[in-house]
MARTORSE-501230 format. One record per residue: x, y, z negated of N, C-alpha, C in turn. Coordinates in Angstrom, 1 decimal. Atoms other than C-alpha are relative to their C-alpha. Layout:
! MARTORSE-501230
X|Y|Z|X|Y|Z|X|Y|Z;
...
! end
This chain:
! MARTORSE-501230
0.8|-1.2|0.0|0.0|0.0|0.0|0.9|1.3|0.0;
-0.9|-1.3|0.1|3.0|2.4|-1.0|0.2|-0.1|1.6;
-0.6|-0.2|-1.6|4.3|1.8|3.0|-1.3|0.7|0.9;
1.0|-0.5|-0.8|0.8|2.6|4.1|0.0|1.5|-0.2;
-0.1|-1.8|0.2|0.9|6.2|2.7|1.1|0.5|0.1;
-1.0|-0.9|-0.5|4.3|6.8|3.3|0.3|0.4|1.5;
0.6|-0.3|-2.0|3.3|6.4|7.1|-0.7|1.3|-0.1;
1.1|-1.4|-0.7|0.3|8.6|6.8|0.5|1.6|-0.5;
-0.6|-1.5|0.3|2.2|11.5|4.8|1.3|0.1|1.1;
-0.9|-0.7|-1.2|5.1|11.4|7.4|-0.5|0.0|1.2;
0.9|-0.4|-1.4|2.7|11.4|10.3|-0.4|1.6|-0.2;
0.8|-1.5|0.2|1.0|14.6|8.6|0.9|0.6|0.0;
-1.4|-0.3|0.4|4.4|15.9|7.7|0.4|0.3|1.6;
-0.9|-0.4|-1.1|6.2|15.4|11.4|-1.3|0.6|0.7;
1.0|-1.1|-1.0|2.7|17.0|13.1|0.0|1.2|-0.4;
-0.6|-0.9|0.5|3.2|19.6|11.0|1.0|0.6|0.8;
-1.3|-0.2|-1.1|6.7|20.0|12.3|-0.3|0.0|1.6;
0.4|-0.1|-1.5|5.6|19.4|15.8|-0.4|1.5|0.4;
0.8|-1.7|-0.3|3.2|22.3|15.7|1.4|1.2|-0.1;
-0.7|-1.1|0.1|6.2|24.2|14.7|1.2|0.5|1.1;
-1.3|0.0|-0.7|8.6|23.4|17.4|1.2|-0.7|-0.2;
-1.2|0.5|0.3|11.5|21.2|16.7|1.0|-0.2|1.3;
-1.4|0.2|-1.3|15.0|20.6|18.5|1.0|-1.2|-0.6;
-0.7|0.6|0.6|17.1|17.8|18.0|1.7|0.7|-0.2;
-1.5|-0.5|0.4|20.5|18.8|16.3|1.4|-1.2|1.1;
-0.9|0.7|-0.2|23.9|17.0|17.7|0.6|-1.2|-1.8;
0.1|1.0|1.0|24.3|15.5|14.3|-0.6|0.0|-1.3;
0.6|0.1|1.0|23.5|15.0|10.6|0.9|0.5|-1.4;
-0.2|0.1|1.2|24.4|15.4|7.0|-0.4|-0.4|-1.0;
0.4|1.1|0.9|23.6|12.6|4.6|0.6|0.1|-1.1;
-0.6|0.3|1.5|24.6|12.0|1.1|-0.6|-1.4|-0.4;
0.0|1.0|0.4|25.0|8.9|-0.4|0.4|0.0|-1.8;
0.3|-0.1|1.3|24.5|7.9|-3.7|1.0|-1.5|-1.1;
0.3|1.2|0.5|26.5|5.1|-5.7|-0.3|-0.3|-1.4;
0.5|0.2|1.1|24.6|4.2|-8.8|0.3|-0.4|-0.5;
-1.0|0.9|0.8|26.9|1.9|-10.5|1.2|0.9|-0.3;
-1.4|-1.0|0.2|29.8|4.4|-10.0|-0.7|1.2|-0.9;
1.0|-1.1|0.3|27.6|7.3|-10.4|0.7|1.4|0.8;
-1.3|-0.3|-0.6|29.7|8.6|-7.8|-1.0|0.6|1.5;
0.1|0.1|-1.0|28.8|10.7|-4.6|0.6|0.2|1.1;
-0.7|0.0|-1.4|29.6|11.0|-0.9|-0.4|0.5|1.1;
0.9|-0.2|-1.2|28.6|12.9|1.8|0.3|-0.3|1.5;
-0.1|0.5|-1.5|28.1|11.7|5.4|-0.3|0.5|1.0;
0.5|-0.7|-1.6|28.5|13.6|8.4|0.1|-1.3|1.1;
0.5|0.6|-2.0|27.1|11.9|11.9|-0.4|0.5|0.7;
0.5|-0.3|-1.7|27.0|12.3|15.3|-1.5|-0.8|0.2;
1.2|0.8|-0.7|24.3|11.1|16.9|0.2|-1.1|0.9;
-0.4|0.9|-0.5|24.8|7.5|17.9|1.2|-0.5|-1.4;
-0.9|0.0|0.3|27.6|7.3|15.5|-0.2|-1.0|-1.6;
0.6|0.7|1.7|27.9|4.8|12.1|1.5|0.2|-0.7;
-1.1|0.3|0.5|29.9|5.0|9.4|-0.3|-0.9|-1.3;
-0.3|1.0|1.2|30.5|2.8|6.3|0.2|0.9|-1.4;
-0.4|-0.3|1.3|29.7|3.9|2.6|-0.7|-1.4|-0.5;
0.1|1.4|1.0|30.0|1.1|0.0|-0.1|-1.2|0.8;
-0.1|0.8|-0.6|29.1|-2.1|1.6|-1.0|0.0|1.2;
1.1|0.2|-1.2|26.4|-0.7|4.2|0.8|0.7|0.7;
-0.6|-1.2|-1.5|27.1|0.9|7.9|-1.3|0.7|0.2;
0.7|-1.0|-0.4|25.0|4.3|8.3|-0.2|0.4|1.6;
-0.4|-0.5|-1.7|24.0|4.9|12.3|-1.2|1.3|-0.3;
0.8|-1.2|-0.1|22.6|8.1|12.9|-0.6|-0.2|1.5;
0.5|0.1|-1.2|20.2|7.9|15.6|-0.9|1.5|0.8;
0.5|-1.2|-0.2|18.5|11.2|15.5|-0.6|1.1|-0.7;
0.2|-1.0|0.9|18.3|14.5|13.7|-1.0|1.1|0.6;
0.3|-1.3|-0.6|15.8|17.3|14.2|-0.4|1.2|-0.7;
0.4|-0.8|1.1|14.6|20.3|12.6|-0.6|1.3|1.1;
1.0|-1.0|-0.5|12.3|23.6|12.9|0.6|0.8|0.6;
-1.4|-1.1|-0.5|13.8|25.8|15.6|-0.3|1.5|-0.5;
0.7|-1.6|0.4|11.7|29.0|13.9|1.3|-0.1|-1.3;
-0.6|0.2|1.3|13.9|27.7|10.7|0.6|-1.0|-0.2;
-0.9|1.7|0.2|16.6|25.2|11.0|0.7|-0.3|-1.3;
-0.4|0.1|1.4|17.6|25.7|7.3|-1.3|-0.7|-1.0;
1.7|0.6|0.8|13.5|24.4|6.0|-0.1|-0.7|-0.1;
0.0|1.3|-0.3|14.2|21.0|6.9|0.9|-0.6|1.1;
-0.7|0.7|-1.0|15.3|18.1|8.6|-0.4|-1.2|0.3;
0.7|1.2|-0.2|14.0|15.2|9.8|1.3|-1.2|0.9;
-1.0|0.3|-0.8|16.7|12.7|10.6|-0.6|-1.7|0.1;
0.3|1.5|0.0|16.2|8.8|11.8|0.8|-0.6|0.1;
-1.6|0.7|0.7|18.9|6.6|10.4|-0.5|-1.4|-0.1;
-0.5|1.5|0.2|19.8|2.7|10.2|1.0|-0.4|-0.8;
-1.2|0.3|1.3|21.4|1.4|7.2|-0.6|-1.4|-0.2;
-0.8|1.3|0.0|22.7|-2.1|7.5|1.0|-0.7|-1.1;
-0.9|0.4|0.7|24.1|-4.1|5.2|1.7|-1.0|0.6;
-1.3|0.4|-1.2|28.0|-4.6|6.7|0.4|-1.6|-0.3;
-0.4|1.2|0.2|28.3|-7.9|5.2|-1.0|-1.1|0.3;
1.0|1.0|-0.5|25.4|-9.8|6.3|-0.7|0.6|1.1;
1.0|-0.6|-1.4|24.1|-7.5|9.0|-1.5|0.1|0.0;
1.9|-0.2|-0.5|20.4|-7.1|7.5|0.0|1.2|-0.1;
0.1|-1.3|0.3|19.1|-4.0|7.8|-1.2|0.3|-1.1;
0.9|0.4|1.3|18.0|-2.8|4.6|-0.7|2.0|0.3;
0.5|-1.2|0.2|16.6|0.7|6.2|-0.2|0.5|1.5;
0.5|-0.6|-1.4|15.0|1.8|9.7|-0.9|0.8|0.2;
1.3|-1.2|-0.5|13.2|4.9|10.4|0.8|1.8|-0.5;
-0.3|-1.2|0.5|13.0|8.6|9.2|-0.3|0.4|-1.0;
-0.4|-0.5|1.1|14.1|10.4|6.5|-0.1|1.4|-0.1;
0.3|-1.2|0.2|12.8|13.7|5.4|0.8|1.0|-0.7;
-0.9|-1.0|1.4|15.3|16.5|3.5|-0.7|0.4|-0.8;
0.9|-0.8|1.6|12.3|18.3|1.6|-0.6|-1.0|-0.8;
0.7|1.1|0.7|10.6|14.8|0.7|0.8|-1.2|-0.1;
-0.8|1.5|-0.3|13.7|12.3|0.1|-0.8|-1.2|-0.4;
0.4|1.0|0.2|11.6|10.1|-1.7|-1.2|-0.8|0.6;
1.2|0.1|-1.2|8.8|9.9|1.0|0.4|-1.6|0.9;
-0.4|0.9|-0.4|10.5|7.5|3.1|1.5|-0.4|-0.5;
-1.8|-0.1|0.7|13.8|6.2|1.1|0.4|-1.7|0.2;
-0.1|1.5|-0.2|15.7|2.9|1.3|0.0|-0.3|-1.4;
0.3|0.4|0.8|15.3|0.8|-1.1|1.3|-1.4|-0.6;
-1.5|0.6|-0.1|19.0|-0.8|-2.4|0.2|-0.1|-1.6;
-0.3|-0.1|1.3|19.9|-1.5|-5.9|0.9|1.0|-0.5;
-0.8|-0.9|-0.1|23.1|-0.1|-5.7|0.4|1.2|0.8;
-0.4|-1.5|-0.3|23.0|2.8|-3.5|-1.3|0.3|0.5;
0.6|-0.8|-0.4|21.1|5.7|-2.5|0.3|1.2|1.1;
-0.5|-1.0|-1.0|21.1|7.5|1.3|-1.8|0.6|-0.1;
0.8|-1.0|-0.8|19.4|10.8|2.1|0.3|1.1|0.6;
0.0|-0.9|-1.0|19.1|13.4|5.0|0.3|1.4|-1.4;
0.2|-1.4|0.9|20.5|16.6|3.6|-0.3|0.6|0.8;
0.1|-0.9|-1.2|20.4|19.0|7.1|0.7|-0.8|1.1;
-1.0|0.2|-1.1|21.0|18.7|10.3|1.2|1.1|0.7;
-1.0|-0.8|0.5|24.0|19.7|11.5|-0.1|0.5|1.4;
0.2|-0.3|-0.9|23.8|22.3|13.8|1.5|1.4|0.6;
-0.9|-0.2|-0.2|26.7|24.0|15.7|0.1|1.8|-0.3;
0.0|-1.3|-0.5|25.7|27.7|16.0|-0.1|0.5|-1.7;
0.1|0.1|1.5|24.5|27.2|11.8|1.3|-0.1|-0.6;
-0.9|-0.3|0.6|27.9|26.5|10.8|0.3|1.0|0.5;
-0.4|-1.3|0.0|29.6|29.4|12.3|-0.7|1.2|-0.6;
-0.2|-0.6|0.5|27.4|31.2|10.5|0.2|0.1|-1.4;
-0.2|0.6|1.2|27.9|29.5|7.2|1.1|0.2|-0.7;
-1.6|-0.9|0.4|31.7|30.1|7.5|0.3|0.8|0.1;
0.1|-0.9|-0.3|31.2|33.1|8.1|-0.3|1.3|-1.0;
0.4|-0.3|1.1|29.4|33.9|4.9|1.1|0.0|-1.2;
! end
């Protein structure tokens, strides 16, 4: 029942977003969580691109966010794999304002979308 409302609030959620305009980014910014350490990590990806925290591989498959306001959100669709057996313990999207909306579900670790990462945004970030 929890999966069935996490569908219908990210349906209402990305139409939302829709109505507003979105653009996909070139990549992402993730943070990872490990619970046991108590220890975190953040994960930049490209789009297409996986990397390895703890014993899962992260692929980033697609980031987007509001082009009125690309700092309000982010909506990113990620695959997180476990590297040592190859299941996947997470396929779909991940919200920045609602992590716990759609979240994976891992004993030991915790991944979520912080922003996506957008080229013209950093320059003005370092700039600040």
């Amino acid at each position: 029942m929890k999966s069935l409302w996490a569908v219908v609030a990210m349906l209402a959620l990305s139409g939302g977003a829709m109505a507003q305009d979105v653009e996909s980014a070139p990549g992402a910014l993730l943070r990872g969580l490990d619970k046991v350490a108590g220890t975190t990590t953040d994960i930049d990806l490209a789009i297409g691109e996986t990397k390895d925290f703890g014993r899962l591989s992260v692929t980033l498959a697609d980031c987007r966010y509001p082009v009125s306001d690309h700092s309000s959100n982010a909506f990113a669709h990620v695959t997180i794999a476990d590297a040592n057996s190859g299941a996947v313990a997470f396929d779909g999207w991940m919200i920045a304002s609602s992590p716990a909306l759609s979240a994976m579900d891992d004993p030991r670790y915790d991944v979520w979308v912080m922003r996506c990462t957008i080229p013209e945004a950093e320059g003005t970030e370092a700039a600040e």
